[in-house]
Steps between C-alpha positions, in 0.01 A plus 500: 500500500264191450808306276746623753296315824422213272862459438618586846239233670668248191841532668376442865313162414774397318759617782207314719545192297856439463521588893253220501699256303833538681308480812357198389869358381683568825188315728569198269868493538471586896241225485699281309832554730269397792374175352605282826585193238777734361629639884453119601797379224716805697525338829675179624548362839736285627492344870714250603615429861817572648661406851594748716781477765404269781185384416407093549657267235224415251709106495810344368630442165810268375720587258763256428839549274767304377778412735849623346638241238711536178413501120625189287418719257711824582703407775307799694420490826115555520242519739144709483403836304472785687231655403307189506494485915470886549241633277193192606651537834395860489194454372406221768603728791335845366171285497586353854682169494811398673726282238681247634812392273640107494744354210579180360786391762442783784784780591598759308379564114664780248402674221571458151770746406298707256254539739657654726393861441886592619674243330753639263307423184246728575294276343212553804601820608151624452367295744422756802324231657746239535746788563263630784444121662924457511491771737312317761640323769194259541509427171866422448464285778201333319735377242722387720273277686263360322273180600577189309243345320401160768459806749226642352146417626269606236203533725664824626518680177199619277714492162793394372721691238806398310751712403685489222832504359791290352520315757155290511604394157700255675360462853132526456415286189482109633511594843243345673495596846401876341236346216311310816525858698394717220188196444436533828405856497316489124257180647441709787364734263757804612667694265749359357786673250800508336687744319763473158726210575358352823224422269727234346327304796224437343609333230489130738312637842173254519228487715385237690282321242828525296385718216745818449416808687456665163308281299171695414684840618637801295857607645760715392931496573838628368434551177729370169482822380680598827758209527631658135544815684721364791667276304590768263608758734747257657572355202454102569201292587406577852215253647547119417095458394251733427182546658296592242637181276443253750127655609400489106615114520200438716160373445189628632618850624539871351844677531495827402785839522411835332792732420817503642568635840153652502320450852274211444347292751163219504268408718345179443341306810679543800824449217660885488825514234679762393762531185783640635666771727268740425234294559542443873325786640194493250467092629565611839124746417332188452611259767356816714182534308420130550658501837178809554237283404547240773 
């Protein structure tokens, strides 16, 4: 009877024990799964402002495109890209700015064919946003009236954006009325961008001490890698220069692209440039963000 309680009272401290142990085990893991550095990683939170309907005007931005004109190059008739007006327009009026639209000659501007998110290509037919903007009345009237460039009075705008296109390739670059506008608003220390093409501005725009805009800055622009794409899809050269060939020519600045067609914009200053067409929204971010810390 003696070895059979001995043995009995055996099994129940060992039961004891291993109820113990797994006890023991499952606190550390509950304790473990509580950690708050772990439950910390698990949770992100994102606030960013957005206008409602009716609410006050935050300000004004420009945006300015190319008037129509014609490629020497293609024989096309060209204009602005789409998606280069309507996705930083968006983004300026969900965070509360009116945008105010003016062109190289005034009047009416069009898109660039492929674009056009119904143009028979289909080449933009993705682009809900464009699509979405065409339906407007207001805005079709936009393009039909836009300011001219000696109407604009900078000191009622609180940035300027360019938009790009094939277009600017020929009517921005060595136009000076638009470099002394778009030097106006960077020495008045408001945000100042331009997007794929339009960027082919920079290349001559000076300030007043007549140094470059972009000497000591890092800026980006239609990429080479990009050009070979267009120009193989249509099978001929397309642009008469390139951007990123004549940036790397000069001295005292930093060009860079990343890879092709990937959304890729830089802040640097008041300077905002983005690579190409999708590019304009994520430049449009950070005319906003500086825009914010006025």
């Amino acid at each position: 009877m003696k070895a059979i309680t001995v043995s009995l009272l055996s099994a129940v401290l060992m039961l004891t024990s291993c109820d113990l142990k797994s006890q023991n085990s499952t606190n550390k893991e509950l304790s473990n799964s509580k950690n708050p550095k772990q439950m910390e990683t698990k949770v992100k939170e994102e606030k960013r402002y957005v206008h409602a309907h009716g609410m006050p005007s935050k300000g004004k931005i420009l945006m300015v495109a190319s008037s129509p004109t014609t490629s020497k190059q293609t024989g096309w008739p060209i204009g602005f890209w789409a998606a280069e007006l309507t996705h930083p327009m968006h983004v300026f009026q969900e965070a509360g700015y009116e945008v105010e639209l003016a062109s190289t000659e005034g009047g009416e501007i069009v898109m660039d064919g492929y674009s056009n998110p119904t143009d028979e290509s289909g080449y933009s037919a993705h682009d809900v946003i464009s699509l979405g903007y065409m339906q407007q009345d207001w805005f079709n009237d936009m393009l039909k009236n836009t300011k001219k460039l000696t109407e604009v009075n900078a000191n009622e705008y609180d940035a300027i954006f360019l938009v790009g296109g094939q277009g600017p390739m020929y009517t921005f670059r060595g136009n000076q009325g638009l470099e002394e506008l778009f030097v106006s608003f960077y020495e008045s220390n408001k945000p100042s961008a331009a997007v794929c093409h339009s960027t082919t501005l920079l290349l001559e725009a000076k300030k007043s001490n007549g140094e470059l805009l972009v000497k000591d800055k890092t800026w980006t622009g239609f990429a080479n890698s990009e050009e070979d794409y267009a120009d193989q899809a249509v099978g001929q050269k397309i642009q008469p220069y390139r951007i990123e060939d004549e940036a790397n020519k000069l001295s005292g600045t930093t060009f860079k692209v990343t890879d092709a067609f990937s959304s890729y914009a830089i802040t640097d200053g008041n300077l905002i440039t983005g690579q190409q067409q999708n590019s304009g929204a994520a430049a449009a971010v950070m005319v906003v963000d500086l825009l914010s810390k006025k």
